[in-house]
N, C-alpha and C positions, 0 to 999 in steps of 0.2 A: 399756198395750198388752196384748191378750189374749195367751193361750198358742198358740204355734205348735203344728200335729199336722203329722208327714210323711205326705205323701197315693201319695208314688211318688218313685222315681231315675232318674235318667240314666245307661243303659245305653253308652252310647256312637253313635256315627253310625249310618245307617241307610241307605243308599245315599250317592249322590256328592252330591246336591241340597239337604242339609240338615236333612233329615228324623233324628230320633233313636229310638233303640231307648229303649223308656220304661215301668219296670216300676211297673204299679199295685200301690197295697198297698189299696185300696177293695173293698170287696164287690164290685162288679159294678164289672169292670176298666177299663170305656169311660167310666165316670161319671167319671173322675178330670178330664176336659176340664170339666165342669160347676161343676166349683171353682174354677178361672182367675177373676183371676191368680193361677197359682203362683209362691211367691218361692224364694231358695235361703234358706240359714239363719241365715244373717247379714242379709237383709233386701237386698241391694245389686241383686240382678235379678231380674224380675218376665217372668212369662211368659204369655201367653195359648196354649191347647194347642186342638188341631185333632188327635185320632186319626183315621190317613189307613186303617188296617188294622190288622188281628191277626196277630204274628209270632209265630215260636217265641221262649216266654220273655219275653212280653210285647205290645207296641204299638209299631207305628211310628206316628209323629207328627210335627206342624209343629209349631214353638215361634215365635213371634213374634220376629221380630231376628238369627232363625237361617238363613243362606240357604247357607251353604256346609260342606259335611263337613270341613274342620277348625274351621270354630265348632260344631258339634254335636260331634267327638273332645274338643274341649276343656272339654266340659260333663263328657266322662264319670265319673260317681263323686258326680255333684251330687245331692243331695237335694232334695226339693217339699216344699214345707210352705204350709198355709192357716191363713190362724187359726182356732181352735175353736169362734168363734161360726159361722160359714161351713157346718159340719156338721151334719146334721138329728138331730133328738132321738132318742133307740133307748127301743125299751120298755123294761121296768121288768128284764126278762132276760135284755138283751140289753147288753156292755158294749164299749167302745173299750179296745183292748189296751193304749195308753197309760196308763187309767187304772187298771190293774191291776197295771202293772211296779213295783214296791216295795213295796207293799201285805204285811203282816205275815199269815201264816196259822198259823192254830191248830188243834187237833185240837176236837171237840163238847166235850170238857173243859177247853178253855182253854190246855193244854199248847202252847207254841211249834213249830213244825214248820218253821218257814222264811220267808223272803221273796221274792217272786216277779221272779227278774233277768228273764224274757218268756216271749210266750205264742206257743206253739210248734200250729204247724196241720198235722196230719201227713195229711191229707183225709178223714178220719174224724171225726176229734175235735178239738177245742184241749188241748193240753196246757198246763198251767204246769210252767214249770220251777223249782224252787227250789233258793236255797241253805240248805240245811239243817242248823241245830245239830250239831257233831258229826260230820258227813260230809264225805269227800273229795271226793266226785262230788256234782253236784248231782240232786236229785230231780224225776221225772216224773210229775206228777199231774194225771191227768184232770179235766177238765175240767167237769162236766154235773153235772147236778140231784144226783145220788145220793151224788155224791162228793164236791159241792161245796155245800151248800144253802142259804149266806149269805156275800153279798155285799155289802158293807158300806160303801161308798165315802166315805158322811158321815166314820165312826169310822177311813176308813183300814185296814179289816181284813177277813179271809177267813176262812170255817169249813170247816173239809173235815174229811168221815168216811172217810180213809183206806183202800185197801185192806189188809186183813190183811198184816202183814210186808214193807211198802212202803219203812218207817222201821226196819227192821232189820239 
């Protein structure tokens, strides 16, 4: 069985009709109908999606099998997931935030700096966030070419050239 990616959740009902509030985690928020079936994450219900509109804090939508607002209250909290092969390839720069959460980051000298628990979209930038060596809090590091210049996915590892006194 391939690797599930979550594609969006179930926000909860969305009117009295069975429609659900339905947040995308996809680039372009409407494409997440185009992956259907959605399963939850144990694999037990499978969904076909119809985005009916754009609401605040996501998408209202039909979900196949869903006809009444307590079966849609009842989904609330559910996660979407597709399997991996389902998803289209990214260039060479461009990475899926799944495949980056664990991944070991080092400074250009090799030195450890952390592991990356997610990647944080503040609408600027991606952040990673890591747990760092030695630190209470976790660390917020930029995301992009300058900061970041190797990404390593084969070896499992990150190189980032730190801002000055980031790790201090």
């Amino acid at each position: 069985m391939s690797e599930k990616i979550c594609v969006g959740a179930i926000a909860g009902a969305f009117g009295v009709r069975g429609e659900v509030r339905l947040k995308s985690f996809t680039a372009i928020p409407e494409d997440i109908a185009s992956y259907a079936p959605l399963e939850s994450e144990d694999g037990t219900r499978s969904f076909s999606v119809k985005v009916t509109r754009q609401v605040k804090n996501g998408l209202a939508a039909r979900l196949s099998g869903i006809t009444t607002k307590e079966e849609a209250d009842a989904l609330r909290g559910t996660q979407l997931f597709v399997p991996r092969d389902r998803l289209p390839s990214l260039p060479d720069d461009e990475f899926y935030h799944t495949d980056l959460i664990g991944l070991e980051v080092t400074d250009t000298g090799g030195a450890p700096l952390g592991k990356v628990l997610s990647v944080i979209n503040n609408g600027a930038d991606d952040l990673l966030e890591l747990s760092a060596p030695g630190q209470k809090q976790t660390v917020l590091l930029p995301f992009n070419k300058a900061v970041v210049p190797t990404v390593d996915l084969a070896h499992g590892r990150i190189v980032a050239d730190p801002p000055e006194g980031l790790f201090s």
